[in-house]
C-alpha positions in Angstrom: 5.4 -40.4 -2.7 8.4 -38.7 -2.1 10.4 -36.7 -5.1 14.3 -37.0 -4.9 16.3 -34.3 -6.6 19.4 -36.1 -8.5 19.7 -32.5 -9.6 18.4 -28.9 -9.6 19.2 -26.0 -12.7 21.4 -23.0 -11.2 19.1 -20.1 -10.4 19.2 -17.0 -13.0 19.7 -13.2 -11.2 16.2 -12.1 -9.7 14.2 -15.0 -10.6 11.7 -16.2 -8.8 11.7 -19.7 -6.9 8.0 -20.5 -9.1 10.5 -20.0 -12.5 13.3 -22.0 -11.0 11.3 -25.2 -10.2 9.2 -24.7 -13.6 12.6 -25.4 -15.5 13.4 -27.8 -13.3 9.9 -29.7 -14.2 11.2 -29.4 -18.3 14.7 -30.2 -17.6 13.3 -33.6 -15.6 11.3 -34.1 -19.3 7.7 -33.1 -17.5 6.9 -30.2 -19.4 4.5 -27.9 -17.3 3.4 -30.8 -15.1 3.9 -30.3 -11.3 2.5 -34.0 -10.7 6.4 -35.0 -9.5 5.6 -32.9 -6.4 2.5 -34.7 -5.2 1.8 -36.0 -1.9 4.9 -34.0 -0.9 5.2 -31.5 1.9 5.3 -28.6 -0.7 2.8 -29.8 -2.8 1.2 -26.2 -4.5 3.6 -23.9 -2.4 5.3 -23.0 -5.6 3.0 -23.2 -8.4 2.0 -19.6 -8.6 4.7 -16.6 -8.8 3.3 -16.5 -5.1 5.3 -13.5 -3.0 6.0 -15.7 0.0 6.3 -19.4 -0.7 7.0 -21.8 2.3 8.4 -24.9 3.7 11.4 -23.5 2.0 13.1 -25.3 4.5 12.2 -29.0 3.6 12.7 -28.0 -0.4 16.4 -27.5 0.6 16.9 -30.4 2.0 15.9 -32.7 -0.6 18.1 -30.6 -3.2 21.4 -32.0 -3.8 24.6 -30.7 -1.8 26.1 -29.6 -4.7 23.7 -26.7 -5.6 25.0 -25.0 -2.2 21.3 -23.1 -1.7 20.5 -22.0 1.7 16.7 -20.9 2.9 18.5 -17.5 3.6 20.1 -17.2 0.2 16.4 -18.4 -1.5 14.5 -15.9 0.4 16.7 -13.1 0.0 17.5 -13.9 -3.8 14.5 -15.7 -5.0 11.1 -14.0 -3.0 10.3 -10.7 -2.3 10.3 -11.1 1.5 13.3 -8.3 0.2 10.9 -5.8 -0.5 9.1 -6.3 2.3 11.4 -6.5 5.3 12.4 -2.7 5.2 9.3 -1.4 6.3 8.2 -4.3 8.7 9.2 -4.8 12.4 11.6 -6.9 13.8 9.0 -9.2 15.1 7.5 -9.5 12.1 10.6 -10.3 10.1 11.5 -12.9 11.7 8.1 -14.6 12.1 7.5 -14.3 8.9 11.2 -16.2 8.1 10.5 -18.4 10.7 7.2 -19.5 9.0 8.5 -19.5 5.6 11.3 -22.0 6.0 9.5 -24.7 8.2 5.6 -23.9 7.9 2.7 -22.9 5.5 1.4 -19.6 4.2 -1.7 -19.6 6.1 -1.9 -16.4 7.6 0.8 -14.4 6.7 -0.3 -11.9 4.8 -2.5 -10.9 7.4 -0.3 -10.9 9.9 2.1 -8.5 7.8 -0.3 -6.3 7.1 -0.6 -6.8 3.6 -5.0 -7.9 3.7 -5.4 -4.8 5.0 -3.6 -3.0 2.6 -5.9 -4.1 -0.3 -3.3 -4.0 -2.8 -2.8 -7.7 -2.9 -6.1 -8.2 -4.5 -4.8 -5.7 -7.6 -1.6 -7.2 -8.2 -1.1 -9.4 -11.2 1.8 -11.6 -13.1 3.7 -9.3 -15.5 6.9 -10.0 -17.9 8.7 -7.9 -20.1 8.7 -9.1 -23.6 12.3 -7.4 -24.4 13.6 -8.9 -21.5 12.1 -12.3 -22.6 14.6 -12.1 -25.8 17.4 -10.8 -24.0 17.3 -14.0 -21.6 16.6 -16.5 -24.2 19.7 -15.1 -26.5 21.9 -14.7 -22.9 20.6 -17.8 -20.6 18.9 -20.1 -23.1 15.5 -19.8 -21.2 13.2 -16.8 -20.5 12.0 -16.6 -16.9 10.2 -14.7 -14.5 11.8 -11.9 -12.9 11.0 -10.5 -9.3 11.2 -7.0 -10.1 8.3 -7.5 -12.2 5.7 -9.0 -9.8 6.4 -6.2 -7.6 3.0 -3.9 -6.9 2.7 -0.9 -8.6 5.7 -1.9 -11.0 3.7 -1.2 -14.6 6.8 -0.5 -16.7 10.4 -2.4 -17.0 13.1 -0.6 -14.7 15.9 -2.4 -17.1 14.2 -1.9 -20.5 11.6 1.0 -20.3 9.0 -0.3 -21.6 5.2 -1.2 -20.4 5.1 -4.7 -19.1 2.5 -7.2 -20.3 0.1 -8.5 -18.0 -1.5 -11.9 -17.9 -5.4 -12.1 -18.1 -6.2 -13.4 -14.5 -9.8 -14.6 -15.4 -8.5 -17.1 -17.7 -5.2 -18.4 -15.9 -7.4 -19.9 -13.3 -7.5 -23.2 -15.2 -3.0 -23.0 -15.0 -3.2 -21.8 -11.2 -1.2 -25.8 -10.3 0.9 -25.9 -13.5 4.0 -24.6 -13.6 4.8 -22.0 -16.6 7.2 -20.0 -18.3 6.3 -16.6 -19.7 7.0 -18.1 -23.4 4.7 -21.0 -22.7 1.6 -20.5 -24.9 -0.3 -20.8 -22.1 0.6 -17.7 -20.9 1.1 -15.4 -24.5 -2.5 -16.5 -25.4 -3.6 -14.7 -21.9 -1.1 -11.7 -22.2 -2.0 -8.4 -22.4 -0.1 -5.3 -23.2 -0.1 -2.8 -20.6 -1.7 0.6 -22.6 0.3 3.6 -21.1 -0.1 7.1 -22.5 4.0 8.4 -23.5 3.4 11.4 -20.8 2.5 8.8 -17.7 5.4 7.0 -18.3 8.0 8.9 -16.5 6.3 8.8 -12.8 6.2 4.7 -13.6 9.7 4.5 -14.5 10.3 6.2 -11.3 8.1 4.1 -9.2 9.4 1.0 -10.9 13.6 2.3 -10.6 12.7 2.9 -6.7 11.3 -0.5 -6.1 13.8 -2.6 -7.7 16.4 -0.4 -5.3 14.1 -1.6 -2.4 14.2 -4.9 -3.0 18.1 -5.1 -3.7 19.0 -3.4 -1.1 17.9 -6.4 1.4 17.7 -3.9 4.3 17.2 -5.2 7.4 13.7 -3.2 9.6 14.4 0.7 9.5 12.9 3.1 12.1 9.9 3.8 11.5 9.9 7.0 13.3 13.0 8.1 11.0 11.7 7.0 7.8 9.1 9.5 8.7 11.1 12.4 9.8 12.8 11.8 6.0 9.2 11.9 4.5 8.4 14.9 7.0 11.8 16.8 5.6 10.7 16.2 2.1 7.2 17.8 2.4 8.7 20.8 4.5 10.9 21.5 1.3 7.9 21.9 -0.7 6.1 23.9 1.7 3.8 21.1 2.6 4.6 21.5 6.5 4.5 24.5 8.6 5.7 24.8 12.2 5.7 21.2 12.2 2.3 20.7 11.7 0.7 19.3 8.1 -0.6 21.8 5.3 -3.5 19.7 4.9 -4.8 21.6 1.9 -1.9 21.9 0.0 -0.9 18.7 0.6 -4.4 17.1 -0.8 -3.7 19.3 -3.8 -0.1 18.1 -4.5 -1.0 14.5 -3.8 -3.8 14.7 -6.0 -1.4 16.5 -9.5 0.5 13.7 -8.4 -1.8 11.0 -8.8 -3.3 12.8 -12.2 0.0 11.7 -13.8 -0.2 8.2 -12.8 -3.3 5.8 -14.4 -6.4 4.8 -12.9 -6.1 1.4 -12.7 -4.8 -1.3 -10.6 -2.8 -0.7 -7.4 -3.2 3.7 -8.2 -7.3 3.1 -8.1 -6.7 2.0 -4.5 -4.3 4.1 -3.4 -5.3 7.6 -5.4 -8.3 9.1 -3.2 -11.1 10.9 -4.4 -10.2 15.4 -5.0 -10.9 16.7 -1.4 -9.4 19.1 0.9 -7.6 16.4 2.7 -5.2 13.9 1.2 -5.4 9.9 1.6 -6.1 8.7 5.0 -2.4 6.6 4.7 -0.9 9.5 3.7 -1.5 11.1 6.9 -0.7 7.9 8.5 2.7 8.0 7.4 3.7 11.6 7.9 2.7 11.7 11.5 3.3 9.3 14.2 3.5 6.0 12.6 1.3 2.9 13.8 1.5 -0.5 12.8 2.7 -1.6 9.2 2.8 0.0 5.7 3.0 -1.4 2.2 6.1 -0.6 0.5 4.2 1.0 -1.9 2.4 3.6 0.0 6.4 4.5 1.1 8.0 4.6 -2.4 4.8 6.6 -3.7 4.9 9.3 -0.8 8.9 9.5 -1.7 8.4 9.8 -5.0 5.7 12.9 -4.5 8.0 14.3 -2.2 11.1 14.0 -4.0 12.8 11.8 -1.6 15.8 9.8 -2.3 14.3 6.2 -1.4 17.8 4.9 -0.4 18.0 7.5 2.4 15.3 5.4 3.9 18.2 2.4 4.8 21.1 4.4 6.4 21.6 2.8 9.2 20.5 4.6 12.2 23.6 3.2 14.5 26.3 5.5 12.1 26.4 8.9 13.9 29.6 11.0 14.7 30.1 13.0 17.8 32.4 16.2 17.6 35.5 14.2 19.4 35.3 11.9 16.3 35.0 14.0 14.0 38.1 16.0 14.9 36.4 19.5 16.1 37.9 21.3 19.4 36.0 21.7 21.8 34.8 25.7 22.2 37.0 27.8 24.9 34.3 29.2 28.1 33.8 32.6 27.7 34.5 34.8 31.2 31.8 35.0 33.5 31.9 38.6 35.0 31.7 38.5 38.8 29.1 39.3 41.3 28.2 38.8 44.6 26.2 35.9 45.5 23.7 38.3 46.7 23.4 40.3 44.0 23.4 37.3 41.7 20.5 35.5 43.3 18.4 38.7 43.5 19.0 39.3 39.6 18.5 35.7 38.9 15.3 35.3 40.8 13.8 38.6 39.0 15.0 38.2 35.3 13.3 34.5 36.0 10.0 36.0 37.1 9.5 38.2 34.5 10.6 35.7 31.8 7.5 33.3 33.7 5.1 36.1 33.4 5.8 36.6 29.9 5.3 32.8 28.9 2.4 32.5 30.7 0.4 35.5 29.1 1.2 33.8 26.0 0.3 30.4 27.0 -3.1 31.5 28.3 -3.6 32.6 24.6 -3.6 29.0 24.0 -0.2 29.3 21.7 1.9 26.9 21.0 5.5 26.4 22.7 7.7 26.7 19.6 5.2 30.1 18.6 5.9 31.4 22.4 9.4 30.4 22.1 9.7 32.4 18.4 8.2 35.7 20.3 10.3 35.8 23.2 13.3 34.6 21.4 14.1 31.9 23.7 14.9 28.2 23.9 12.0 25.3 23.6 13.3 24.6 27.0 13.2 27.3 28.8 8.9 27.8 27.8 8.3 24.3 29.3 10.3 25.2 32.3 8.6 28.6 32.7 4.8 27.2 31.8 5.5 24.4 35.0 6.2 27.0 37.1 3.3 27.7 37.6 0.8 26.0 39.7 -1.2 23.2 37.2 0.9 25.3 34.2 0.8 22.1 32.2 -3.1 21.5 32.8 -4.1 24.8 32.3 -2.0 25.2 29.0 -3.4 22.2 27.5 -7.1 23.4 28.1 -6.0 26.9 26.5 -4.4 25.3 23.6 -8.1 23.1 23.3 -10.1 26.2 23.0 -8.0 28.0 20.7 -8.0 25.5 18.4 -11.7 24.8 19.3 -12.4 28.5 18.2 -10.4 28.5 15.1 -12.0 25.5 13.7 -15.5 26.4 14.6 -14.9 29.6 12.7 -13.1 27.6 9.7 -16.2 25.3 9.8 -18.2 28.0 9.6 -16.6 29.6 6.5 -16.7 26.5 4.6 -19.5 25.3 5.2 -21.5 27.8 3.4 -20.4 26.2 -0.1 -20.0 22.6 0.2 -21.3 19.0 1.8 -20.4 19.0 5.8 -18.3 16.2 5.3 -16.4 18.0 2.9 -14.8 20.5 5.3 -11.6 20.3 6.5 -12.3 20.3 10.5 -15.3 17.7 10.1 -13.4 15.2 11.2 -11.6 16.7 14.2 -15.2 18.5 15.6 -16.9 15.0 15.1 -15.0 13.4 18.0 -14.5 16.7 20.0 -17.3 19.2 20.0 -20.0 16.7 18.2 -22.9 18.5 20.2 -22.2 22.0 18.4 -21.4 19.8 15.3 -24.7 19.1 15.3 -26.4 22.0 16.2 -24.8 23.7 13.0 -25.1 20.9 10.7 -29.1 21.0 11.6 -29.5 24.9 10.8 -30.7 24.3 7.4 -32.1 27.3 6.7 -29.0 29.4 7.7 -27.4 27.2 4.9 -29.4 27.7 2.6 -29.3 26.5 -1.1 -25.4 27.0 -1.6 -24.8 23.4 -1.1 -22.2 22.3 -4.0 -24.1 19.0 -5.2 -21.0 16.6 -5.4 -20.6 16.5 -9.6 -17.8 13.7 -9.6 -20.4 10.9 -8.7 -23.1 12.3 -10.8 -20.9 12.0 -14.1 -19.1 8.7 -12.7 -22.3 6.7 -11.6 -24.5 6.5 -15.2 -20.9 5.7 -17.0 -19.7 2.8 -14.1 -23.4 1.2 -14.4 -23.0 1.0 -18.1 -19.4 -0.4 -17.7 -21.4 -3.0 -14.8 -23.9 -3.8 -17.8 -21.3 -4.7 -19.7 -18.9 -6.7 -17.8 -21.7 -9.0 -17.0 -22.9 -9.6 -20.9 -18.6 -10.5 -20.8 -18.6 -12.9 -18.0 -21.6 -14.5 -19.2 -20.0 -14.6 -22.8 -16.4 -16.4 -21.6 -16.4 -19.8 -23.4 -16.4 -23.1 -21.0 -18.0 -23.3 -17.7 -20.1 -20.6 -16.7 -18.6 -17.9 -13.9 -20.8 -16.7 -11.1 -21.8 -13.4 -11.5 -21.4 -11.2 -7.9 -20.8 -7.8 -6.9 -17.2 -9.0 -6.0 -16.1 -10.4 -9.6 -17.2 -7.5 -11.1 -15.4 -5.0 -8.8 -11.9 -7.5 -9.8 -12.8 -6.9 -13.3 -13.2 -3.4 -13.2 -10.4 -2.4 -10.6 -13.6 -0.8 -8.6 -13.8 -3.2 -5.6 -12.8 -0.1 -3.0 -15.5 2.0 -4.7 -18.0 -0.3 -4.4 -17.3 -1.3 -1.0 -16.9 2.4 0.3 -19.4 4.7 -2.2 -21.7 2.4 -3.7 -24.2 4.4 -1.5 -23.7 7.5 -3.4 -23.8 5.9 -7.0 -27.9 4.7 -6.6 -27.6 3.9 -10.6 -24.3 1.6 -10.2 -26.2 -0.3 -7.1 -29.1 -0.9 -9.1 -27.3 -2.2 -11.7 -25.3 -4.4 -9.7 -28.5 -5.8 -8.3 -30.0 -6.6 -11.3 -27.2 -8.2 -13.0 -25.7 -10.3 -9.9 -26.9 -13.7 -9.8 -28.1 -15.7 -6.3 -27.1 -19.3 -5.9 -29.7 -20.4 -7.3 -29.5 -19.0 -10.4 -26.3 -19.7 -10.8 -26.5 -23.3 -10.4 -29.5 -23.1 -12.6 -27.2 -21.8 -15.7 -24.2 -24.4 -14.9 -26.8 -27.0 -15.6 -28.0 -26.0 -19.0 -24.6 -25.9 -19.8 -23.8 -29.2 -18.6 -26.7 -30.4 -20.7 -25.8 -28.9 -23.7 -22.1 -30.1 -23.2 -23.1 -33.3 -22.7 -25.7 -33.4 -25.7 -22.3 -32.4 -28.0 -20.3 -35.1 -26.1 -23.2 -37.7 -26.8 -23.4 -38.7 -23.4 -26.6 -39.6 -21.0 -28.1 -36.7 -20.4 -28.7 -38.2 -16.4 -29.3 -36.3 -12.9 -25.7 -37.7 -11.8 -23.9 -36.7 -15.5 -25.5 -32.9 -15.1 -24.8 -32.3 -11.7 -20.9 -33.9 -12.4 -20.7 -31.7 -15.8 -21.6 -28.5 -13.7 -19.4 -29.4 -10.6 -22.4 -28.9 -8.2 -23.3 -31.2 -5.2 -26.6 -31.8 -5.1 -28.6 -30.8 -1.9 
């Protein structure tokens, strides 16, 4: 059956294409139905604030002319594609276009990098109550707004307050109607976001720079720039020295950070546990960038580092040369004369001496810009004196290697006398280069000793996240209607603890036994849908039959 559009309502500022369509459903006298759209190309594209919905293409065409809407002016106006596009490649841009406007979502997310990112899984459908009664007094209608199903957006950027966020265990039964936020299908699942008065400033921040991300619209930036702006931001607070990372420091200021921010949802993922190192995808995007970051992970680092976000979409095309810019040109200084002779001879012997001079330091294993900095020369001129000589490069590089071998040996050493060998800072880096004498060292337990710090964080954390596991499966098992199934994976959702459990669940032994005591098997599980069904069907006075239960409880039989 095909649906013809004899008219469409005129899209609000920032509102999503899911709002659009669910006034169009009331305005066409279906309420929250979406049955009009059945059998139809786009059939459950839209029914869901979803951040990509597709066949956008096909949608357009069966709108009437006079609403003048283009699949560029939807995506840019009515998705958050917007937010996106910034920090993807030009590849993936237009792919991801491409497939918006004339295919389905399968795949997309994963090929934008967004799976990988595991923040999609802690994103959930927020509104602003305040802004609710400002559009119903301005527009005659509340609707959803964009700016608020952006990740990591806990707090209005327009009204500064916490937003209210919908209860995703029971909206499962609305996931093909379409709502507004003052349907009471939605305020009987809303909850108030709880955010302590001294969090709320780093929120307002993070929610101000995302709504300027996604109105700027800028096309893919450079994503060796952007980092050279996140790189200039760290070395003004001391975070970078001699272009290298402070990895120390930098742990330590990312972590203050994240103390100011909550521990839930998008944060839990993001924040990493307190360690001598910072987040692996903080590293990631201070040094040579590979493959695709959320958003997120950008306007959080830019935030820490005091970075102005909008920085990030100069273009990198404007650049003035001195001619344009109206400076003269300098006058050449004399050159006093010599003879040619002369002038070779002094040429060839300041040379050799400079070469002799670079090379004792580059046996040292020193770096160019520390040789440089000694000998008060050019970048240049080291790299030209170091292939001077025969193999200079090759050599060089295996003197650099063992000077760095040595100092993080000895830095090893030094820490390892008081914590977990995992715990050091070189672990890592003598892991995949000197694993052999890793080993060797890590195997000397009696040269260690007792002086081991036992890791406290996981003591205290595991007895209280098996007690929150206890209870969270008494709750699911409590929800009226049709029983849930009870797994590891429901119960990470509910508790914002999915990343724990899939990365540290070996070092909480009470939280694992917990989790396998209260997760069901199939079995079970099918076993407890079919007393239900019973009992329902005793209240309903039905036949209490093999083919009733096994309908009531939505189970094929084997």
């Amino acid at each position: 059956m095909k649906h013809s559009f004899h008219f469409f309502p005129e899209p609000f500022p920032d509102e999503t294409l899911h709002s659009v369509l669910s006034r169009y459903v009331r305005l066409y006298g279906l309420g929250a139905r979406s049955e009009i759209f059945a059998n139809t190309l786009w059939e459950g594209s839209f029914s869901e604030n979803v951040p990509f919905p597709c066949h956008l293409a096909k949608l357009v065409d069966e709108l009437p002319h006079s609403v003048g809407l283009s699949v560029a002016q939807v995506i840019e106006r009515h998705t958050l594609l917007p937010y996106y596009q910034p920090f993807l490649s030009v590849h993936q841009l237009q792919h991801a276009q491409e497939q918006m406007a004339h295919r389905g979502g399968g795949g997309l997310k994963l090929r934008l990098g967004l799976i990988a990112s595991r923040l999609e899984n802690a994103s959930r459908v927020r509104f602003c109550p305040t802004c609710l009664d400002q559009d119903d007094a301005i527009m005659g209608v509340a609707y959803w707004h964009r700016v608020h199903q952006l990740p990591g957006v806990f707090i209005c950027p327009h009204h500064v307050e916490p937003l209210v966020v919908l209860d995703h265990r029971s909206l499962t039964c609305c996931r093909k109607r379409l709502l507004l936020p003052e349907d009471d299908a939605v305020q009987s699942r809303a909850l108030p976001l709880e955010i302590p008065t001294d969090r709320r400033r780093e929120l307002l921040e993070i929610a101000q720079l995302s709504l300027e991300v996604l109105q700027a619209n800028a096309s893919p930036q450079s994503a060796n720039r952007v980092r050279k702006l996140l790189l200039d931001g760290a070395a003004a607070l001391e975070l970078v020295h001699h272009g290298r990372l402070r990895l120390g420091p930098l742990a330590r200021h990312m972590d203050a950070y994240f103390h100011r921010l909550p521990t839930t949802g998008e944060f839990s993922i993001l924040a990493s546990d307190p360690n001598e190192t910072p987040a692996s995808w903080v590293t990631k995007l201070l040094r040579k960038p590979r493959g695709t970051h959320h958003p997120l992970k950008y306007i959080l680092l830019a935030s820490a580092l005091n970075v102005d976000v909008t920085q990030l979409f100069i273009r990198e095309d404007i650049a003035l040369n001195a001619m344009a810019m109206g400076i003269p040109s300098p006058l050449p200084l004399p050159i006093p004369y010599l003879p040619c002779e002369q002038a070779a001879q002094c040429k060839s012997g300041t040379e050799t001496a400079f070469h002799h001079s670079i090379w004792a330091w580059a046996e040292k294993g020193m770096e160019a810009t520390e040789i440089a900095s000694k000998l008060d020369m050019s970048l240049a001129s080291v790299y030209r004196g170091i292939r001077a000589h025969e193999q200079g490069a090759e050599r060089w590089k295996k003197c650099k290697f063992e000077r760095c071998l040595a100092q993080r040996r000895d830095r090893f050493e030094s820490q390892y006398q008081d914590r977990l060998a995992h715990e050091c800072s070189d672990y890592m880096w003598l892991y995949r280069h000197d694993q052999a004498w890793l080993t060797q060292r890590c195997n000397l337990l009696s040269r260690h000793g007792s002086n081991r710090r036992r890791n406290s964080p996981f003591r205290q954390l595991d007895p209280y996240l098996a007690s929150e596991i206890f209870d969270c499966a008494e709750s699911l098992r409590a929800l009226p209607g049709k029983p849930i199934r009870i797994t590891q994976t429901r119960i990470g959702r509910e508790l914002d603890t999915i990343a724990r459990f899939e990365k540290q669940l070996k070092k909480l032994p009470m939280c694992a036994a917990a989790l396998t005591s209260v997760c069901e098997s199939r079995d079970n599980f099918h076993q407890r849908r079919l007393q239900w069904a019973e009992q329902q069907l005793m209240r309903e006075g039905k036949p209490v039959t093999t083919a009733w239960l096994y309908k009531t409880a939505c189970i094929r039989p084997n």
